[in-house]
Backbone as a chain_set.jsonl record, in Angstrom:
{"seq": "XXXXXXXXXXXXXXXXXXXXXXXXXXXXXXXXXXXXXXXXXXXXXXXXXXXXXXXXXXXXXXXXXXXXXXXXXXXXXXXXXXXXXXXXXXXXXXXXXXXXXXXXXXXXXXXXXXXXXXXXXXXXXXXXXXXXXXXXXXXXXXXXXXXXXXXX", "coords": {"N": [[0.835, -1.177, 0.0], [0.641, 1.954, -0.726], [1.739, 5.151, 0.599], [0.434, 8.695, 1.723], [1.17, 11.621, 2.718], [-0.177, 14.433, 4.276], [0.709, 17.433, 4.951], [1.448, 20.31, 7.352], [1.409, 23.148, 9.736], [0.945, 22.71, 12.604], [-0.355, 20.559, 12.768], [-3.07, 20.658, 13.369], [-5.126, 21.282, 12.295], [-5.939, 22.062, 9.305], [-4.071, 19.985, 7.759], [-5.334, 17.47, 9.133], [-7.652, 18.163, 8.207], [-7.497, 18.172, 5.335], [-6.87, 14.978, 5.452], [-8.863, 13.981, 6.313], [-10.8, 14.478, 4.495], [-10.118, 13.47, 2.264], [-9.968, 10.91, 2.522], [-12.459, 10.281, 3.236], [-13.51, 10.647, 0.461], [-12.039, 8.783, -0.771], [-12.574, 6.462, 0.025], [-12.08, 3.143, 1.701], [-10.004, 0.73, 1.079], [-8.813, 1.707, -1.379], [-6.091, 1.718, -2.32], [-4.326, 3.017, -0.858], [-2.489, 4.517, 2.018], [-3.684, 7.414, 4.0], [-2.524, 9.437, 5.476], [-1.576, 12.446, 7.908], [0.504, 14.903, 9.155], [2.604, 17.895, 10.935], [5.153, 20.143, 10.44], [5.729, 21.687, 12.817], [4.467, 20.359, 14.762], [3.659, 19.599, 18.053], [3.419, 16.488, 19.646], [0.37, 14.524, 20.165], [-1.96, 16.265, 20.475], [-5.16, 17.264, 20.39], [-7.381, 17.719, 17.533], [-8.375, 20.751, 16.022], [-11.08, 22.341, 17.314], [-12.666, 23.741, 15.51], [-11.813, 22.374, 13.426], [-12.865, 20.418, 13.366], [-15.531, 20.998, 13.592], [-16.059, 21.56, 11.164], [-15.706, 19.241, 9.611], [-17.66, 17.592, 10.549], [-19.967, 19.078, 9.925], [-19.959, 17.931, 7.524], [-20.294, 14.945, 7.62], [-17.934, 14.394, 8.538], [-16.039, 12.142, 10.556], [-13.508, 13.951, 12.898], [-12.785, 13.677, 15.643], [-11.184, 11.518, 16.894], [-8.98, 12.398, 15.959], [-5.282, 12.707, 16.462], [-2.644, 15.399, 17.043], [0.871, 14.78, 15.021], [4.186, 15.337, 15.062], [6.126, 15.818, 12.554], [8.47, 13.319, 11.005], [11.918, 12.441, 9.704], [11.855, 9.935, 9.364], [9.267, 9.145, 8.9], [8.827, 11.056, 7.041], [10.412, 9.705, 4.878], [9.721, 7.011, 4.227], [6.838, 7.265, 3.119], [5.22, 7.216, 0.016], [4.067, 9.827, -1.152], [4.462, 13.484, -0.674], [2.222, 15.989, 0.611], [1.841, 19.645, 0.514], [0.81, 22.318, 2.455], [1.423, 24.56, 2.186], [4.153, 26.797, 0.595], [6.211, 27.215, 2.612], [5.931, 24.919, 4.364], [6.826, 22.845, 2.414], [9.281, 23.668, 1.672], [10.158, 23.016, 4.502], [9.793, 19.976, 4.783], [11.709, 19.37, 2.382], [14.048, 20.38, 3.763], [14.008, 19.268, 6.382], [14.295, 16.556, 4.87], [16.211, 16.273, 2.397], [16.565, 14.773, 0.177], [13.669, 13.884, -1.134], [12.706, 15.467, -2.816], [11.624, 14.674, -5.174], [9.024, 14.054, -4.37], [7.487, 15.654, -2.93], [4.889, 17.895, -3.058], [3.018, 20.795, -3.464], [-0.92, 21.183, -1.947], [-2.192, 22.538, -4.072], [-0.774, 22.465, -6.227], [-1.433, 20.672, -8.303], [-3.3, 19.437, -11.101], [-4.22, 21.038, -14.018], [-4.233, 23.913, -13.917], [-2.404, 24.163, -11.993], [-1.636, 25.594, -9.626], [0.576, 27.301, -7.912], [-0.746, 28.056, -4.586], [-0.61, 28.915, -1.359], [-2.336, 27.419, 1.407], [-4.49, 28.815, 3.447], [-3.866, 29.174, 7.065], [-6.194, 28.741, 9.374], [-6.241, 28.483, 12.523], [-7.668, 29.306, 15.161], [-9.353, 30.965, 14.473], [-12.539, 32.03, 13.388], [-15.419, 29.61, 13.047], [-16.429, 30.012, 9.706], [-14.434, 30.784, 8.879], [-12.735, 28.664, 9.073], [-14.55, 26.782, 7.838], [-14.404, 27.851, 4.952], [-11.813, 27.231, 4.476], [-11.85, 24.696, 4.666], [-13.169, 24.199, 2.379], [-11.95, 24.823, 0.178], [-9.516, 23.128, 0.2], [-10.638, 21.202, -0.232], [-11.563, 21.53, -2.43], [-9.407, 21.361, -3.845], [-8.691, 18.806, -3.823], [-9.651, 16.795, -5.849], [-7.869, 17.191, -8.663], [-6.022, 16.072, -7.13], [-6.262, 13.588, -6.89], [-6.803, 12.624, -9.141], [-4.499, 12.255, -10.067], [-2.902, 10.67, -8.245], [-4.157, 8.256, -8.806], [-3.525, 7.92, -11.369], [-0.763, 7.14, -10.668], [-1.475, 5.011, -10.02], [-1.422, 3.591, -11.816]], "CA": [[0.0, 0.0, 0.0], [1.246, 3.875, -1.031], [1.553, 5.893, 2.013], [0.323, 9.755, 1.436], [1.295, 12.525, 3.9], [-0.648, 16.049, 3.96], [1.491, 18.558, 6.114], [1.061, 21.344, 7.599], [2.486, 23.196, 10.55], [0.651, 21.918, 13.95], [-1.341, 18.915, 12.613], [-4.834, 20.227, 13.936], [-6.304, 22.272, 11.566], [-5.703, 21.614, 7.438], [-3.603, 18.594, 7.0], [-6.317, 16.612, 9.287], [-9.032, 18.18, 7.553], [-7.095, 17.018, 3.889], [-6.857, 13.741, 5.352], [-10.387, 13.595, 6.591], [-11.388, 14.586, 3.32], [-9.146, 12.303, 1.069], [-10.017, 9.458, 3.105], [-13.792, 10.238, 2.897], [-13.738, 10.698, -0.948], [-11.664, 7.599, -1.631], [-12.811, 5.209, 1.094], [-11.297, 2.081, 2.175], [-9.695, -0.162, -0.213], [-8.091, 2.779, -2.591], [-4.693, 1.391, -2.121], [-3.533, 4.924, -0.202], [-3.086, 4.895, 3.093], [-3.905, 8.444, 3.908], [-2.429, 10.439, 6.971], [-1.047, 13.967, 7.996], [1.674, 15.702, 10.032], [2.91, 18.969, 11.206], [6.803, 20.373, 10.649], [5.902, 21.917, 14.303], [3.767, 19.517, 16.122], [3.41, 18.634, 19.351], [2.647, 14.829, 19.934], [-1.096, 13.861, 21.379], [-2.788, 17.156, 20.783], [-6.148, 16.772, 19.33], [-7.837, 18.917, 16.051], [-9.206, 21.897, 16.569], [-12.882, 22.715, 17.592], [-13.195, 24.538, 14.491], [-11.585, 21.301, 12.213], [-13.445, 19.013, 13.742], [-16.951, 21.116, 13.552], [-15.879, 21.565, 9.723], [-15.931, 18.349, 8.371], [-18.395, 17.272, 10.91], [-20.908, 19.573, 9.018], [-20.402, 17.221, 6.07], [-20.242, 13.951, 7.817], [-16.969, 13.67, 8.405], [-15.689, 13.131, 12.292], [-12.223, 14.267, 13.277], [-12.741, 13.555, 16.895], [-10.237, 10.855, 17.321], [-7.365, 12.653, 15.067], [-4.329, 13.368, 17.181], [-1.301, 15.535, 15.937], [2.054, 13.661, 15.581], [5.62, 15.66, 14.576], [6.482, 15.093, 10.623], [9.846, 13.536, 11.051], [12.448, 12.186, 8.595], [11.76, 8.5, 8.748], [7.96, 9.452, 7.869], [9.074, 11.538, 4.943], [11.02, 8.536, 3.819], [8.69, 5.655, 4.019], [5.51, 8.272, 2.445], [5.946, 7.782, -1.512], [3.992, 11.178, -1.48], [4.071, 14.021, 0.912], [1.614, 17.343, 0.343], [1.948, 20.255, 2.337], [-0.072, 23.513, 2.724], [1.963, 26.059, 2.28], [5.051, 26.905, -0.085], [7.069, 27.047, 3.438], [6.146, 23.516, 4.857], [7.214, 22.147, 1.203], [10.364, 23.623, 2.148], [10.46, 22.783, 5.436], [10.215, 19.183, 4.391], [12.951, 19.441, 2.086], [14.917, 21.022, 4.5], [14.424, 17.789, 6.709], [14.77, 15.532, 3.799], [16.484, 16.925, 0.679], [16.198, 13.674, -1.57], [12.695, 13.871, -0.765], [12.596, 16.495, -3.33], [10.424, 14.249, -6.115], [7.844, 13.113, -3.747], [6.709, 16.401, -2.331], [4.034, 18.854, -3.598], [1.966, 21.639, -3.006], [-1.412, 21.157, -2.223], [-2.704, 23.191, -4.763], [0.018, 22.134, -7.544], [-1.865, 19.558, -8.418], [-4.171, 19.434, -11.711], [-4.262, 21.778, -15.221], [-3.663, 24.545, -13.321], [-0.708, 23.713, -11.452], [-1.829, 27.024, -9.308], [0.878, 27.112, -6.257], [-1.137, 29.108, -3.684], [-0.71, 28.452, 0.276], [-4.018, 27.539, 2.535], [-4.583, 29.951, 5.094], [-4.18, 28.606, 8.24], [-7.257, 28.88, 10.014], [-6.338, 28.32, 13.539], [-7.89, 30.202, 16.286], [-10.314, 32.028, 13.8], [-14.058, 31.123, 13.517], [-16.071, 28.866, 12.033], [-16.781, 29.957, 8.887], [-13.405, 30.639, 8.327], [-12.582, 27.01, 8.605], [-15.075, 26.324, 6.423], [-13.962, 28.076, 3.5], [-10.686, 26.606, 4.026], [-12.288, 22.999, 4.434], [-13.864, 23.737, 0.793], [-10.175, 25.403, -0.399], [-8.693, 22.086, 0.392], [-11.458, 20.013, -0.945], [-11.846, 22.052, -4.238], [-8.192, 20.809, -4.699], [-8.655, 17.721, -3.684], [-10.13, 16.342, -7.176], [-6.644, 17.218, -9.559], [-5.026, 15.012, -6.491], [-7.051, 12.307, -6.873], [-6.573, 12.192, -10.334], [-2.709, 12.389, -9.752], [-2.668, 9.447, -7.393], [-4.627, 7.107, -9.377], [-2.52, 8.103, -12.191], [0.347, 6.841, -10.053], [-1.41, 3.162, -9.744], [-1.508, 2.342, -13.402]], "C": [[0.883, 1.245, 0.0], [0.699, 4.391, 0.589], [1.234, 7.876, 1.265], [0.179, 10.527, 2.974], [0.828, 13.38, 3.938], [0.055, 16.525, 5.323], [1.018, 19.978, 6.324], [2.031, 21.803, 9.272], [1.932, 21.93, 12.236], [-0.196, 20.87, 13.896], [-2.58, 18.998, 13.153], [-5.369, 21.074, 13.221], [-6.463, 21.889, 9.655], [-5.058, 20.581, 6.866], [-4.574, 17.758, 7.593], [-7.616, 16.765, 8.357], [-8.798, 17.518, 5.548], [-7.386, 15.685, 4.367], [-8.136, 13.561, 5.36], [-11.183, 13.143, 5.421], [-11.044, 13.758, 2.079], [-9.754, 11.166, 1.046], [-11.896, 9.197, 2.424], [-14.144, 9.826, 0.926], [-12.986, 9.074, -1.398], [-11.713, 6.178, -1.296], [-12.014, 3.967, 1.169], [-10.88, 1.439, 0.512], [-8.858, 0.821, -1.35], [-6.777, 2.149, -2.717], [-3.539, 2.316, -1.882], [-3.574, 4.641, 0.992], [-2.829, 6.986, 3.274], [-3.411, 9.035, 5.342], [-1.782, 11.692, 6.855], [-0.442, 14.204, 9.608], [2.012, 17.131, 10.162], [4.581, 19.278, 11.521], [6.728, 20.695, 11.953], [5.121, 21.792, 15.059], [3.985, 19.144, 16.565], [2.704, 17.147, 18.812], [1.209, 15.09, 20.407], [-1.706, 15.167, 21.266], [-4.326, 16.681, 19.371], [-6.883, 18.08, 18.326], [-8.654, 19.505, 16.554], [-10.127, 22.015, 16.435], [-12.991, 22.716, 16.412], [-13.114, 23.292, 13.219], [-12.476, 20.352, 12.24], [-15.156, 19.261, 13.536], [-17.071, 21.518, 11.479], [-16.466, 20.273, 8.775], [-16.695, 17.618, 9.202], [-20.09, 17.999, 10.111], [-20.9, 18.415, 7.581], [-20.158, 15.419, 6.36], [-19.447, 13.005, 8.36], [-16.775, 13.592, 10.269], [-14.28, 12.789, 12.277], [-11.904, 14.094, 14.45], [-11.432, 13.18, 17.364], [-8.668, 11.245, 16.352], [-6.163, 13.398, 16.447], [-2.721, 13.777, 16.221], [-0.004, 14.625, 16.399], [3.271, 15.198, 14.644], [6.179, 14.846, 13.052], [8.394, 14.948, 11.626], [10.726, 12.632, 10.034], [12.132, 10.779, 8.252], [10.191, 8.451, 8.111], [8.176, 9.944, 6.468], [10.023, 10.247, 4.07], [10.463, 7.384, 3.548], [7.142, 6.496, 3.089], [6.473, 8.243, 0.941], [4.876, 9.304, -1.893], [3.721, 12.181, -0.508], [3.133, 15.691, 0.394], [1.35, 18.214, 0.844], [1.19, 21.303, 1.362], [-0.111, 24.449, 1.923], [3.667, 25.512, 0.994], [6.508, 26.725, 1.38], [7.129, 25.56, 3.867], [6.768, 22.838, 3.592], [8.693, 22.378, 1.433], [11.259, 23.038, 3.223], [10.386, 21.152, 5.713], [11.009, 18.809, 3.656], [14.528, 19.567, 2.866], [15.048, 19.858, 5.44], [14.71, 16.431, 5.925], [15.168, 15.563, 2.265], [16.61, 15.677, -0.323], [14.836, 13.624, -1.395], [11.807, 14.814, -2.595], [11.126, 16.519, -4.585], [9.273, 13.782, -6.112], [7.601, 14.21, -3.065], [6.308, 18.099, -2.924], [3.122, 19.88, -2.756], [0.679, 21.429, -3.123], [-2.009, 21.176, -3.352], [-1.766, 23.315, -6.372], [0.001, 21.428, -8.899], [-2.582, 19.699, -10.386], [-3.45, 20.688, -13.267], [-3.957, 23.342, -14.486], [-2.52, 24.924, -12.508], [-0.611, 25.258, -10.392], [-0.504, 26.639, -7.853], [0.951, 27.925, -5.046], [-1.037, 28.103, -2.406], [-2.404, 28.273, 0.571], [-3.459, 28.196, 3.287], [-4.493, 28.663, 6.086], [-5.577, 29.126, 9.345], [-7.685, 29.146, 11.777], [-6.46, 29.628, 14.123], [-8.948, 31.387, 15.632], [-11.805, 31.643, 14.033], [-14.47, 30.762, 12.531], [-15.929, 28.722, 10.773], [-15.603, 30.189, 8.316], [-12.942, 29.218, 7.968], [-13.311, 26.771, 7.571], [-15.245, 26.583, 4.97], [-12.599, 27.321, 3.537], [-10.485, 25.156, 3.933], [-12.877, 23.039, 2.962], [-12.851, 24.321, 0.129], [-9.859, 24.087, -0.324], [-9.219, 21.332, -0.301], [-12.019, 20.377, -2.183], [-10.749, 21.169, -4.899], [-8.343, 19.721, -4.413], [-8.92, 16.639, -5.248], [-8.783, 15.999, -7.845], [-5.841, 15.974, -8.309], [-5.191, 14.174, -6.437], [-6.209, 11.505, -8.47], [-4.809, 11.808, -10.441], [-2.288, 10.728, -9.33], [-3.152, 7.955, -8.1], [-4.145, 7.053, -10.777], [-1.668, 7.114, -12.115], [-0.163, 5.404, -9.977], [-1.783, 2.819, -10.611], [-0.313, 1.5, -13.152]], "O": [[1.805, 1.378, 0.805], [-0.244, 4.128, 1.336], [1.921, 8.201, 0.297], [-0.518, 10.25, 3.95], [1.625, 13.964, 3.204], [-0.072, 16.051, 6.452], [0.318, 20.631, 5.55], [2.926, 21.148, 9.806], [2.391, 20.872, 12.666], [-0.71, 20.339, 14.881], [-3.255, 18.012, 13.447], [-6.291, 21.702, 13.741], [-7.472, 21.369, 9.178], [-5.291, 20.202, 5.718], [-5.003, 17.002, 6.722], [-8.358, 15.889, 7.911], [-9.517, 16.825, 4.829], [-8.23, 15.1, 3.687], [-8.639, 12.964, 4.408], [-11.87, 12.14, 5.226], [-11.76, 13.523, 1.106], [-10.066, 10.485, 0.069], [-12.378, 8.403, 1.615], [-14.839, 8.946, 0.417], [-13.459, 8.37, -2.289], [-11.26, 5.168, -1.835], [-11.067, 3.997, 0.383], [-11.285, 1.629, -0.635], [-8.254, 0.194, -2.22], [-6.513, 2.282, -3.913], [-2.408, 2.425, -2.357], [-4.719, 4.428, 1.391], [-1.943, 7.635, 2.717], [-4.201, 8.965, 6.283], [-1.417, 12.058, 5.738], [-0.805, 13.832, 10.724], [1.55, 17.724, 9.187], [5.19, 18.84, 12.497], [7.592, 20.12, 12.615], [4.824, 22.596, 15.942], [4.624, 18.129, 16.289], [1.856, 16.861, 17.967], [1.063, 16.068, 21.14], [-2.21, 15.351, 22.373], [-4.426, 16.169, 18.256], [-6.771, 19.274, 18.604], [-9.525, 19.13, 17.34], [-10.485, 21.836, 15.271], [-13.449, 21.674, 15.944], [-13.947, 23.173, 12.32], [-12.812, 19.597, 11.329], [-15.968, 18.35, 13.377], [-18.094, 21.666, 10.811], [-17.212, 20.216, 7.797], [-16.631, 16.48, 8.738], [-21.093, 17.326, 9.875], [-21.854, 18.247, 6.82], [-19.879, 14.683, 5.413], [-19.587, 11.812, 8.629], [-17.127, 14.448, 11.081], [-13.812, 11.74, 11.835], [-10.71, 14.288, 14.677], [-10.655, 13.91, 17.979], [-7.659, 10.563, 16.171], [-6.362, 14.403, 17.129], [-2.038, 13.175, 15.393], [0.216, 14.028, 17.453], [2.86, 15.839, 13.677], [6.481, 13.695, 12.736], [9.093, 15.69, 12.317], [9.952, 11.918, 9.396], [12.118, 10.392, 7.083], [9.919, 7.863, 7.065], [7.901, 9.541, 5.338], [10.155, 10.079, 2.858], [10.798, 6.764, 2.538], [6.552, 5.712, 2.346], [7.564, 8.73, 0.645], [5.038, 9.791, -3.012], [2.923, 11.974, 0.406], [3.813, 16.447, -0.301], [0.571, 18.066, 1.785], [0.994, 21.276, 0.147], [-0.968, 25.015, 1.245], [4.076, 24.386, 0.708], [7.588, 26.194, 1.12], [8.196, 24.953, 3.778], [7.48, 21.937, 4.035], [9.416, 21.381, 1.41], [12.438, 22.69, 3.16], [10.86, 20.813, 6.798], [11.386, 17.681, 3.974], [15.632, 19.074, 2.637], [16.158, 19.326, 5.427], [15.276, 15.444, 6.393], [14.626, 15.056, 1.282], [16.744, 15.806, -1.539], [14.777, 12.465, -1.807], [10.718, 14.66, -3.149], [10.257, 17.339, -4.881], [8.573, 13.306, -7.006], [7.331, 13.733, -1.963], [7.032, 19.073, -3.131], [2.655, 19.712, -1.629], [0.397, 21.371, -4.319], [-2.421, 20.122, -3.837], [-2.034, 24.035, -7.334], [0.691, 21.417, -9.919], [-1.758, 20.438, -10.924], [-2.261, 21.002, -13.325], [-2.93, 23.756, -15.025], [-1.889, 25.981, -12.518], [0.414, 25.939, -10.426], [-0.746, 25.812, -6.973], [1.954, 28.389, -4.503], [-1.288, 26.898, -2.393], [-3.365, 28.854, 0.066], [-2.311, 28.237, 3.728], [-4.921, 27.522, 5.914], [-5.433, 30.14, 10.028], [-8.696, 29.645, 12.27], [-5.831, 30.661, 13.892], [-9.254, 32.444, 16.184], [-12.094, 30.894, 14.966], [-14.234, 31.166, 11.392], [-15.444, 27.677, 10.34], [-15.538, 29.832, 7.139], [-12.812, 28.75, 6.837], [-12.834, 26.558, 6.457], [-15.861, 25.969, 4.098], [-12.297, 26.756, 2.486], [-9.557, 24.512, 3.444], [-13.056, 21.973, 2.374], [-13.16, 24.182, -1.054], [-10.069, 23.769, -1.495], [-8.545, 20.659, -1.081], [-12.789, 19.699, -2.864], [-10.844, 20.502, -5.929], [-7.724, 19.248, -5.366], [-8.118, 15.73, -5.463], [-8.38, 14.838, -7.774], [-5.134, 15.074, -8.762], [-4.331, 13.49, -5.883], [-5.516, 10.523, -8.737], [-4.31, 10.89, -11.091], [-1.6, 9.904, -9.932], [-2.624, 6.854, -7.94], [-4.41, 6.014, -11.383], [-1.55, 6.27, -13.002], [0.705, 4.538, -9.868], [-2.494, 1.815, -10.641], [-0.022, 0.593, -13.932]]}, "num_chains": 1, "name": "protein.A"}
C-alpha cells in the first residue's frame, strides 16, 4: 500500500481536515493509506474545535485525530508528501532533501498547477474554517486524479 502525507504546521487544523477529506472521498480499499503531520507539532494534541466542527458539518468526524511531529523517517517511508503552504514544502525538504520528487503543493496539483498556500485557520471562527475545508477540498479532485494516475 502507497503511504500519502498532507502537512502542515501543527497537525490540527488543514492537513487533518485534507486527510479527513481524502479518506472520505476515496474510502477504504483505494490502495492509499492516507495520513497527515505537522513540521511543528506537538505529539497527542487533538484537532481543533473549528476542524473538527468543519468536516463534521459534512459527515466527516475528526474527533479521534491526534497531531504527531512530521519527522524524517515518515518523509522517507511516504511515496507522497503534500503540504499547505510553499514554506512547509520547504520545510520538508529542509528535513529531507532527496525527498525532493515526492513532495508537492497542495494546490500544484491538476491543469492549473496554481501554487497558492491555505490559510491557516487556527484560532479564527467557524466559517473561516469552512472556507478553508472547501479550499482544500476544491483541490482535492486534480489530487485524486494524480494518485490514481500513479497506480496504473
Amino acid at each position: 500500500m502507497k503511504k500519502l502525507i498532507f502537512v502542515c504546521t501543527g497537525n490540527t487544523c488543514r492537513s487533518p481536515m485534507a486527510e479527513g477529506l481524502l479518506n472520505h472521498l476515496l474510502g477504504p480499499g483505494c490502495g492509499w493509506e492516507i495520513s497527515s503531520a505537522g513540521v511543528h507539532a506537538s505529539n497527542g494534541c487533538p484537532a481543533s474545535s473549528g476542524a473538527v466542527e468543519a468536516l463534521r458539518m459534512l459527515g466527516i468526524d475528526l474527533s479521534g485525530h491526534f497531531s504527531r511531529r512530521l519527522t524524517p523517517a515518515m518523509v522517507k517511508e511516504a511515496d507522497l508528501l503534500v503540504t499547505m503552504t510553499r514554506g512547509h514544502l520547504d520545510a520538508v525538504l529542509s528535513l529531507v532533501p532527496e525527498s525532493r520528487g515526492k513532495v508537492f503543493l497542495l494546490k500544484s496539483f491538476g491543469i492549473a498547477e496554481c501554487a497558492a498556500d491555505i490559510y491557516d485557520p487556527v484560532g479564527e471562527a467557524l466559517d473561516v474554517y469552512c472556507r478553508v475545508r472547501d479550499e482544500i477540498d476544491a483541490a482535492l479532485p486534480d489530487l485524486i486524479l494524480y494518485i490514481k494516475e500513479d497506480l496504473k
